[in-house]
C-alpha positions, 0 to 999 in steps of 0.5 A: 137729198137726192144727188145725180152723179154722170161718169162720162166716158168715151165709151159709155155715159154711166148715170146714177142716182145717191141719197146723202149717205150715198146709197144707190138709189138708181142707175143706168148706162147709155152709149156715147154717141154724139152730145144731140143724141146723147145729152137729151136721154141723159137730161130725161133720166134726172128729170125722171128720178128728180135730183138736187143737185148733180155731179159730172166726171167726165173724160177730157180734157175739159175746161177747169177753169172757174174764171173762165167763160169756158168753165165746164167746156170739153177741149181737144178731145179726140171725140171729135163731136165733143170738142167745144161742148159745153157741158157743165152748162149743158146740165146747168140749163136743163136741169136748173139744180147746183152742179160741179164738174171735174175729171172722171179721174180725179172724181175717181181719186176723190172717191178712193181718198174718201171710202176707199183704197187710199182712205186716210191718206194725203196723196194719191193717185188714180190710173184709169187704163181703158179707151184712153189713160188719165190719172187723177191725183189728189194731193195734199187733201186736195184735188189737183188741176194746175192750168187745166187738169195734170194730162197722164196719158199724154206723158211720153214714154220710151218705146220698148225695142220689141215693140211691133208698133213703131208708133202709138195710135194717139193722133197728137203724139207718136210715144205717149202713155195713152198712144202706147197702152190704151185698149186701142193700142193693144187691140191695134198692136195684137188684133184682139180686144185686151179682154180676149188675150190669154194670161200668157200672151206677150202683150201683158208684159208689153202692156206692163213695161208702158204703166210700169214707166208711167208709175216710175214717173209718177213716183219721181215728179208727184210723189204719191203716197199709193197709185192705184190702176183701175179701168177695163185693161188692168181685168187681167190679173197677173198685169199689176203684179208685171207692172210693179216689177217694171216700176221697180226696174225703172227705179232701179234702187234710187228710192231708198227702199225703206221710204217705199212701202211693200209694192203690193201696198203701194201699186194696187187695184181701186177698191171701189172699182169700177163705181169709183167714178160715179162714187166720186161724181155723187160726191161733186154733186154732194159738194155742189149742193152744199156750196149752195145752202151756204 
């Protein structure tokens, strides 16, 4: 059994290859560019490397409803070349093998749950803090979609009073997590990518104040049982330990301290970062193949 796997980010599409132990066996990455130039290189590699079955995470939102003709059609992205693509379809035609689709976030939930920072438990939920902010939570033994797929970086936030933006760069809402404390919002707010920051730049704590309400409101409406925070923004190590300390404060003493873990257990890096999203898209391509053997 050879199993695709796409991790399809906006900024890069990263493609690989497993064996049914999921062992690496190829892997590539290419820019995202627009889906002409795109998806015929993406198609040519799977081909290549002849696959049985492929998995797709890919950013959103997307259409995640299996009755409906749209299945597997991006939505209102703000790449505005993917809106209305159809890409489940897209892989389907090209490369004539079983297929399944879901978020880059909940796959990234779904690897972490099965071989990684949440293995053994029932909940989590996954943060990716990069180009954009999505979270994938996996809930009671189950990936959770609901009407489309849970939007995390579109949850609205309160603006810090110290804030040089009066604003977040989201183009559909001025407040969210992702307007607030995306890569773009930092490099808009201070200049420079988050990557060139120095440890001891104010931006960290800024950053830590929007992902520590984030995990406040996490921990308030869903509940997970550990939340882990992944993506190119969290590089900078002295950022968890900030945003512990935020949600904590945000909490302020209404969780009963003996139901929450130590936060260092609680609020916590990704153990398979940063493949956990391709982990995650073998193991969709894993779910596809055997759903058609059945």
């Amino acid at each position: 059994m050879r199993l695709g796997a796409i991790e399809a980010g906006g900024t890069k599409m990263v493609l690989g290859v497993f064996d049914k132990a999921l062992n690496s066996l190829a892997q590539t990455s290419l820019p995202t560019t627009v889906p002409e130039e795109t998806i015929p290189q993406m198609v040519s590699f799977f081909k290549e490397h002849k696959v049985d079955a492929l998995g797709i995470a890919t950013f959103g939102p997307i259409n995640l409803r299996a009755s409906s003709k749209g299945f597997g059609t991006i939505l209102n992205t703000p790449k505005l070349a993917w809106q209305r693509y159809p890409l489940l379809n897209a892989f389907e035609e090209a490369l004539q093998v079983p297929c399944e689709v879901d978020t880059d976030v909940n796959a990234a939930a779904l690897a972490e749950s099965a071989l990684g920072a949440a293995k053994g438990l029932q909940n989590c939920l996954y943060f990716t803090v990069g180009t954009g902010i999505g979270g994938g939570l996996y809930c009671e033994g189950q990936l959770v979609h609901g009407l489309m797929h849970p939007e995390w970086g579109h949850v609205l936030l309160s603006r810090h009073e110290e804030d040089p933006m009066l604003h977040g760069v989201c183009p559909y809402h001025p407040n969210c997590a992702e307007g607030f404390a995306s890569g773009p919002s930092m490099q808009t707010r201070w200049g420079l990518p988050a990557k060139d920051l120095s440890e001891d730049h104010r931006g960290w704590d800024l950053e830590a104040f929007y992902l520590g309400q984030l995990c406040a409101n996490a921990l308030m409406t869903v509940s997970p049982e550990v939340i882990l925070l992944g993506g190119g923004v969290m590089h900078q190590s002295a950022l968890l330990p900030l945003v512990r300390q935020y949600m904590l404060k945000f909490v302020n003493g209404y969780i009963d301290s003996e139901q929450l873990p130590p936060m260092e257990d609680y609020i916590k890096a990704p153990a398979l970062w940063p493949d956990s999203g391709l982990i995650g898209a073998a193991l969709l391509a894993k779910k596809a193949y055997n759903k058609s053997i059945q």
